[in-house]
N, C-alpha and C positions, 0 to 999 in steps of 0.2 A: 504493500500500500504506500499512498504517495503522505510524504511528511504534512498534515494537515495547514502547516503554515507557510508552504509553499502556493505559491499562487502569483498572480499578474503575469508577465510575460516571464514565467518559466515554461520552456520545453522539455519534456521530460519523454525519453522513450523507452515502451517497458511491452516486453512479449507477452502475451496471453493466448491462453487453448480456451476454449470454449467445448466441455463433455459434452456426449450426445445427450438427450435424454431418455429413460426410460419409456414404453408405452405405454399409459394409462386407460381404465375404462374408466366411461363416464354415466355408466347404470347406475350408480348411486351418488346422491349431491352431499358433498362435506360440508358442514357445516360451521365446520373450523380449519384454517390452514394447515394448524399445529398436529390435525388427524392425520395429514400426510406422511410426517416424519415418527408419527407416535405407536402407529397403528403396528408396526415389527416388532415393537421396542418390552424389555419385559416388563410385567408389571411388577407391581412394588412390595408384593409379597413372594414373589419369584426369586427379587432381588435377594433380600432379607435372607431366603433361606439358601442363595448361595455365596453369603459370606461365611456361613458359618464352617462351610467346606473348605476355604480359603487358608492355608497356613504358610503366614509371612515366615520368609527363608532371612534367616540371622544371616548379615554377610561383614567381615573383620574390615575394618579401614582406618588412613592414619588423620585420626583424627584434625591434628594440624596442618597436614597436606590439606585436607577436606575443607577447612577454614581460608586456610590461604587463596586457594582455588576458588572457596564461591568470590571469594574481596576481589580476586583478580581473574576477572574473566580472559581466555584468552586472545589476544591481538588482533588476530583474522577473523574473530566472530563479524555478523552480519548486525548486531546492536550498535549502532553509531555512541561515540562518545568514551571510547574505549582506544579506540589506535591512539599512535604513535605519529605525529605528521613531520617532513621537513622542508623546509621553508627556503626557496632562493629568492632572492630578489637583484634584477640587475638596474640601472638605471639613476637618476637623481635624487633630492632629496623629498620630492613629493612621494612618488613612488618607494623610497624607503617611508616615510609615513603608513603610506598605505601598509603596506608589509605588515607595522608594528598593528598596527589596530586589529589585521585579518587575524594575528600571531594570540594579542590579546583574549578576540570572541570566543576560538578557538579553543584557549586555556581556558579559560573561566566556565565554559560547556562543561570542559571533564575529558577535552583531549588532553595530548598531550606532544607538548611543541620537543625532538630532539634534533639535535646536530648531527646525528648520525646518517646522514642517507640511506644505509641500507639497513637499516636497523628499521625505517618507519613503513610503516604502511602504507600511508597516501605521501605524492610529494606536492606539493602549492607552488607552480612555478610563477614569479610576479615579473612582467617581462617589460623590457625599454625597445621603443621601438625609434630610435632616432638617427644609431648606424646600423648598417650590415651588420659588423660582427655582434653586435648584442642581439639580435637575433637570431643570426648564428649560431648563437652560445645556449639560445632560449631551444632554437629547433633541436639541438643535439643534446640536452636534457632532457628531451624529452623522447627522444627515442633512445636516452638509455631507460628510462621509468619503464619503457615498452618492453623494452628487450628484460628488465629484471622482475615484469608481473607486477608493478606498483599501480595503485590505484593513481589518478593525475588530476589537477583541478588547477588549471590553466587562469591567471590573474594577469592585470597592469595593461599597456599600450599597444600591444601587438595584436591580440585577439581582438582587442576592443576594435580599432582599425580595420581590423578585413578577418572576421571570424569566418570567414568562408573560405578560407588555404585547406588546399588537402592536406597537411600534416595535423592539421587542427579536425579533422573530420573526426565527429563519433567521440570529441571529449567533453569535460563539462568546462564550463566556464564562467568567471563570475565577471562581471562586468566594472571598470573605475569608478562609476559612482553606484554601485551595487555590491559595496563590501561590507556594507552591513548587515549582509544577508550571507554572509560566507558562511556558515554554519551549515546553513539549508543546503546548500550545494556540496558539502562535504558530506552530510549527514545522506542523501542522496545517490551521492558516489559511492561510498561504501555498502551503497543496498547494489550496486550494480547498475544504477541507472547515469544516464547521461542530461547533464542538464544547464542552460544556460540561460542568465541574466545579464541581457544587455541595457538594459532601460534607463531614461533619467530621470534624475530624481524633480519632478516639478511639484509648485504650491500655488494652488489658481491658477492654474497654467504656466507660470514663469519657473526656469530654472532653477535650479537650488546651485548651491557651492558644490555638495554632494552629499558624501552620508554623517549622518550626526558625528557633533567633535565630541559628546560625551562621551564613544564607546570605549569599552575596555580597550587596552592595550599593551603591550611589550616591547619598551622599550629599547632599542639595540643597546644603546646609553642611558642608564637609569639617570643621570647627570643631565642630560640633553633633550629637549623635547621639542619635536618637530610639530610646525603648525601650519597648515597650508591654511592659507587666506582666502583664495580664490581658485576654481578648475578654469582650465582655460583661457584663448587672452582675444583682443581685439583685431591681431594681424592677420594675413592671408601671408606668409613667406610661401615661397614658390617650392622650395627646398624640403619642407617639416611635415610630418609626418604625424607628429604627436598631437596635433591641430584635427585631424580625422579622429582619435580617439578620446581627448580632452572639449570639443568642440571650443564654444564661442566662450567669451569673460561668463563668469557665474559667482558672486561674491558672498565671505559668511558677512551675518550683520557683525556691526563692532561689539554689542555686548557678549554675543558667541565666544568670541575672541578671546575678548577679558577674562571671559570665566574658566576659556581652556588654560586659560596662563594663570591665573590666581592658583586652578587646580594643579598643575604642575610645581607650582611654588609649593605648595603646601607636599607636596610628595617627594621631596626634597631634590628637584631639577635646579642647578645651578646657572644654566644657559639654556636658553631660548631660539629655535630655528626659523623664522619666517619666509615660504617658501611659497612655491606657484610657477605656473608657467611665466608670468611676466608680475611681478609684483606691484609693480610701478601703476598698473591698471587696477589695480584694485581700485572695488568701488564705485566704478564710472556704471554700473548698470546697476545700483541701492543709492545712486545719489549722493555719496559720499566721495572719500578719497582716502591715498595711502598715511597725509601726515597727520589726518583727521584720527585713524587709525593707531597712527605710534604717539603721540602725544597722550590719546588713553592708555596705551598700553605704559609705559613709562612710568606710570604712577602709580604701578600695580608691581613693579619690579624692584625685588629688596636686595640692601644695601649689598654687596658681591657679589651680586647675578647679575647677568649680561644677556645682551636682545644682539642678537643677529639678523641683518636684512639678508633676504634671496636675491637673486637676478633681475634688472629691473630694465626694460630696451629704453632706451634713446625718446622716441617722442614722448611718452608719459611720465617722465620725469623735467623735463625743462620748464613746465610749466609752474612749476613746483621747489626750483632751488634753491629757493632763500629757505625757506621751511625745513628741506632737508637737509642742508646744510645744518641749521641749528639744532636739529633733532642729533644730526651725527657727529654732533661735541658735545651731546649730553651724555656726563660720564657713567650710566648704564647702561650704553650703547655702543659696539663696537665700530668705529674710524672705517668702514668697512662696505663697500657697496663692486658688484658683479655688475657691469656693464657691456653687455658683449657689442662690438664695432660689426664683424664679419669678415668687412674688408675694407681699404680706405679707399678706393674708385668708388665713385659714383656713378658712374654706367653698371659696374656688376651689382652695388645699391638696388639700383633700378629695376635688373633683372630677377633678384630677389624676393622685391617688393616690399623691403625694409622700414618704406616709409619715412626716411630722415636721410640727410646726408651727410659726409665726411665731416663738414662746419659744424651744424650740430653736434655729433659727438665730442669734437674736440672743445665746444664751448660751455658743455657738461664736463668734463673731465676738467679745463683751464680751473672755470666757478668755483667747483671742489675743491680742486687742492689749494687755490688762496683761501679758501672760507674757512677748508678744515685741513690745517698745516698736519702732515703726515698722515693724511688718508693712505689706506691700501684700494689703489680700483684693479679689477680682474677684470681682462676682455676675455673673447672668445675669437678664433679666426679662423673662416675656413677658405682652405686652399684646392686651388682645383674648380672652381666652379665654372659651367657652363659660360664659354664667350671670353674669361679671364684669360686677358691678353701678357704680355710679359712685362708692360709697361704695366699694368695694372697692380702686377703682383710685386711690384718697383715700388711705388707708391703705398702698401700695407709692408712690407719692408719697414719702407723712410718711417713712416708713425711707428713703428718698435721702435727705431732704434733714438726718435724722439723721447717717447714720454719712459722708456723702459719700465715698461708692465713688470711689477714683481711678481703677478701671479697672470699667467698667459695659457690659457686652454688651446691647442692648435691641433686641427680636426680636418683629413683629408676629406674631400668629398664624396658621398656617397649617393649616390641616385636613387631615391626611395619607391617604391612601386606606388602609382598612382598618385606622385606629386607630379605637377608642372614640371619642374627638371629636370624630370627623368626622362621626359620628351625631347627635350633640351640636344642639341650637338655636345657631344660630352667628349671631353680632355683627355687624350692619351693618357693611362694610367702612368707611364714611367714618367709623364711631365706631372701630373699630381704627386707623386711619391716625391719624387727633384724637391718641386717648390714646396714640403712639406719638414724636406730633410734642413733645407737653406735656413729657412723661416727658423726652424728650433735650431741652429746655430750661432743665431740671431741674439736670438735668446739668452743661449745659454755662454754669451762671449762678456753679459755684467754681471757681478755680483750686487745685490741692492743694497744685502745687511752690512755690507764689510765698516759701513762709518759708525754702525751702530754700535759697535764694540767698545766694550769703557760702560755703557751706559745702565744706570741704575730704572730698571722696568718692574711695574707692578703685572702680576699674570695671573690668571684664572688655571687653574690644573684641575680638564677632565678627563683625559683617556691615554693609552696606553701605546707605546711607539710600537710600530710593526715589526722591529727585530727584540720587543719585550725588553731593550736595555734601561731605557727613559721613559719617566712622565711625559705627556705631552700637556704643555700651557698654551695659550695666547696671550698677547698682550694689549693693550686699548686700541690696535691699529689690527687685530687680529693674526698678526704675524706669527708665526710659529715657533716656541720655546721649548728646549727641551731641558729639563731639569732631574735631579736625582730620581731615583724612585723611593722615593719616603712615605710610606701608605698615609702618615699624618697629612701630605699636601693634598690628598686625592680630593676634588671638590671644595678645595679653599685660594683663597687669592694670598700667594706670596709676594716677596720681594726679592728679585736676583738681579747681581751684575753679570751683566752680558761680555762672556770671554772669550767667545769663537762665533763663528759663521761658515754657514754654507749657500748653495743655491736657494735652498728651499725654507731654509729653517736658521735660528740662534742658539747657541748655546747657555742657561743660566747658572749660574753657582748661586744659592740662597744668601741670604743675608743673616747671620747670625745673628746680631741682635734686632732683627726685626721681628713684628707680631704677625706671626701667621691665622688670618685673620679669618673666619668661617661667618656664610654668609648667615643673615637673620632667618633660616627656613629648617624644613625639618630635617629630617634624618633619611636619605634618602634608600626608595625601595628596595632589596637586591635587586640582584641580578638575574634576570627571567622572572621577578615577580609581575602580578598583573596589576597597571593600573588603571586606575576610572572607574571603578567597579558601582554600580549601582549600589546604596544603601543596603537592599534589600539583601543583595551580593552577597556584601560584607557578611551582613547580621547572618548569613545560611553557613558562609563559608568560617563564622568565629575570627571574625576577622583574621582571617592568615589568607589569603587567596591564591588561587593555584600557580602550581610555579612550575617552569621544566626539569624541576629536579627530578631525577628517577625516584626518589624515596620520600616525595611530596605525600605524606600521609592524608594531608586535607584534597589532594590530586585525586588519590582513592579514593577517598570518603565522599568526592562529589561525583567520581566517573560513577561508582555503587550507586550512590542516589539515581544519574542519571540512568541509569542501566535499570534500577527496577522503575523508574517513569518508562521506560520503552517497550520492557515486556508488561505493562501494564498497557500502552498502547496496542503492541499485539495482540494482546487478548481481544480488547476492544475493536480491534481492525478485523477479526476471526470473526467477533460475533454479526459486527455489520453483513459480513461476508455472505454469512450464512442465513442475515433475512434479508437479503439483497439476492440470494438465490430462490431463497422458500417464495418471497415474489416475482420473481421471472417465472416459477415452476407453477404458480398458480396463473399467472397470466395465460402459457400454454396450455393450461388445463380448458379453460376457461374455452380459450380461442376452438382449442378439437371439439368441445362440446357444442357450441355453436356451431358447429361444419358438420356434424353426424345426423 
């Protein structure tokens, strides 16, 4: 049977037989349905005397096996709420949001989230669809799930975009602004069925952002908490891709906002992500805007905790720089803004359909950095695009080696299926890879930090370096510090002098006699605990809420719960079953007796 809270644009496909039926006479009229099925059946003093013949066989067993076993049903059963799931996600920081929330519903159910890929049942692959190789990487996980018998439950911007790819045939799927329903779809897949939600989410007809910011979640960084503001953004880029699966701007209101952040404060989130396809647009379809936006949020952000802005294009910010400029010297703010250029020609501007030109950008970037001495701006650039001429790519050159981006994202072109570009006359790849290899040369010929050495930085310390030797900090420019690993710094704002440099990164040594100073918030979650959790949650789960740990005792104790809700549903699914039958079989009776 179908999970009764599945509904609206689910597809679900599920085989069914249809038994012949017996012949009946209809020489005599029942007078009750119930004589049908009753009339073999024995009667109740029959019964009675054949229990007494009945002698229960003693059979020896180990007790504590026998306990263990009912608490922990096994893995591959058909009761949702019991596997094991593992979670990919490729792509930005929206899409890592998404992730965490699908990761949370999941947990909090009575799955249960591990690392292990082949240890899980189901895998959740959450996909980016912006270059080739990330879907690449999306396709080829998924035909190993195929190749290893994993159940699959396909998420994020590739499916949503063109869920009609034959490698996608016959899976389920949950749709971007349809992750609030990730449960259903999983809960589903583990009966065998295939099912997919694509739908958006509207209120009186207008789009929504997407699915609630209350829901549970999991966060990658119990420290760090991602907020997307808005789905979607206002451009048509010829090139993008994620425009087909995010569609048009969709905005949360601002109080939404506030209270997702209040709640992360209080769960002890030290830093704040604000994220979206184009931040800078937020707003323009709720009649608001972005500084409208951070000036509430600002006042809700305690003393050592840090707001981070997302990516924000070129026209939806000029209108606006006096404001953000003041916003981004407010010191709970990181000096810190993503402005991706593309390219500095204005003919391949054009062909992109960017919307702003080479002037523009650079008159956002000049603004900035007089208003806010030592911003960090991040572009984006891609190379290779449809028409870029050699003179073109001369000119995005000359701009690196002007403003020298310390943080430079550089992105061969990829020809997405079903964009405008891909139409496009397209670039000998060996001249794309060339202007790809020159450009990060470019690059990598200054060092930014080397002056910053000597110098006394106060840094935030959330997470952990990739080769596990350092802390990783930032400092008010967001620049990146690596520092001792002192579990005392974890999620507190120190003081270090800065004694070395690299390309990407600073080196700090602490300051002894300074106060390492912890922000005014709580304590914050483990790590894999759930948060957001509904009140009601809480109070079921004794407040401990479910976690990925394999020995999560309240893990069991809610999958149990959940698992007698299901065979309690079976039942009830059986009994339907059977007057869903007893009236089809009276209907036929009905029908022959009227034809005789």
């Amino acid at each position: 049977m179908l999970s009764p809270s599945l509904s609206g644009n689910a597809i679900v496909s599920i085989s069914c037989q249809i038994k012949k039926m017996p012949s009946a006479s209809c020489d005599s009229l029942l007078d009750d349905i119930e004589d049908i099925v009753s009339q073999e059946d024995l009667k109740p003093q029959d019964r009675h005397f054949s229990r007494k013949h009945v002698v229960p066989k003693v059979r020896k067993r180990n007790t504590q096996k026998y306990l263990q076993d009912e608490n922990s049903p096994p893995s591959n059963s058909t009761i949702p709420g019991i596997q094991k799931i593992w979670m990919r996600t490729w792509g930005c920081s929206h899409n890592n949001s998404d992730g965490e929330y699908m990761a949370g519903q999941l947990a909090a159910y009575g799955y249960e989230i591990t690392e292990n890929a082949s240890d899980a049942d189901l895998w959740l692959l959450n996909s980016c669809t912006v270059k080739n190789p990330a879907e690449d990487h999306f396709r080829n996980s998924i035909k190993k799930a195929q190749e290893e018998n994993k159940k699959i439950v396909l998420a994020g911007c590739v499916p949503q975009a063109q869920p009609r790819q034959d490698y996608l045939k016959g899976l389920s799927i949950i749709g971007v602004q349809q992750i609030d329903r990730v449960v259903e779809v999983v809960e589903e897949t583990i009966k065998g069925h295939s099912v997919r939600l694509l739908g958006q989410k509207k209120n009186n007809g207008k789009r929504l952002g997407g699915a609630p910011l209350d829901l549970p979640k999991i966060r990658k960084n119990p420290l760090i908490e991602i907020i997307s503001i808005n789905t979607g953004c206002l451009n048509a880029c010829t090139y993008c891709k994620t425009k087909h699966a995010r569609g048009n701007l969709a905005s949360y209101p601002i109080d939404e906002l506030v209270d997702r952040a209040k709640q992360s404060f209080q769960e002890g989130v030290c830093e704040i992500w604000l994220t979206s396809e184009d931040t800078g647009a937020y707003g323009r379809d709720i009649g608001t805007n972005l500084p409208a936006l951070l000036w509430k949020l600002v006042e809700v952000i305690p003393r050592g905790a840090m707001l981070r802005l997302g990516m924000t294009n070129p026209p939806y910010i000029l209108e606006h720089l006096e404001e953000m400029a003041k916003i981004l010297n407010h010191p709970r703010v990181y000096a810190f803004l993503h402005i991706p250029v593309q390219s500095a020609s204005d003919s391949v501007l054009t062909e992109m359909r960017r919307e702003y030109c080479v002037a523009d950008f650079k008159r956002v970037v000049d603004f900035l950095k007089e208003k806010v001495p030592g911003i960090t701006l991040a572009t984006d650039i891609i190379c290779g695009f449809p028409g870029e001429t050699d003179q073109d790519f001369q000119e995005t050159v000359k701009l690196v080696e002007e403003y020298k981006f310390p943080s430079l994202f550089i992105n061969q072109f990829y020809p997405r299926p079903g964009t405008p570009a891909a139409k496009m006359a397209q670039i000998p790849a060996q001249v794309k890879k060339q202007r790809t290899k020159d450009l990060s040369r470019v690059f990598h010929s200054y060092n930014p930090y080397d002056h910053k050495i000597g110098e006394r930085q106060q840094v935030l310390v959330t997470e952990e370096s990739f080769d596990s030797k350092f802390y990783v900090a930032h400092n008010r420019f967001y620049e990146q510090v690596l520092v001792p690993k002192d579990p005392t710094f974890m999620g507190k704002m120190i003081e270090v002098d800065i004694y070395e440099s690299g390309k990407h990164f600073m080196k700090g040594q602490p300051v002894s006699d300074a106060r390492v100073y912890t922000p005014s918030i709580s304590k914050p979650l483990a790590k894999g605990e759930v948060s957001g959790l509904p009140e009601e949650f809480r109070n079921r789960l004794g407040n401990h809420p479910s976690s990925v740990s394999h020995t999560s005792a309240v893990g069991r104790d809610f999958a149990s719960s959940r698992m007698a809700l299901c065979l309690q549903n079976l039942r009830r699914d059986r009994a339907l079953r059977v007057s869903v039958g007893l009236a089809l079989l009276a209907l036929l009776l009905a029908f022959f007796c009227q034809n005789l």
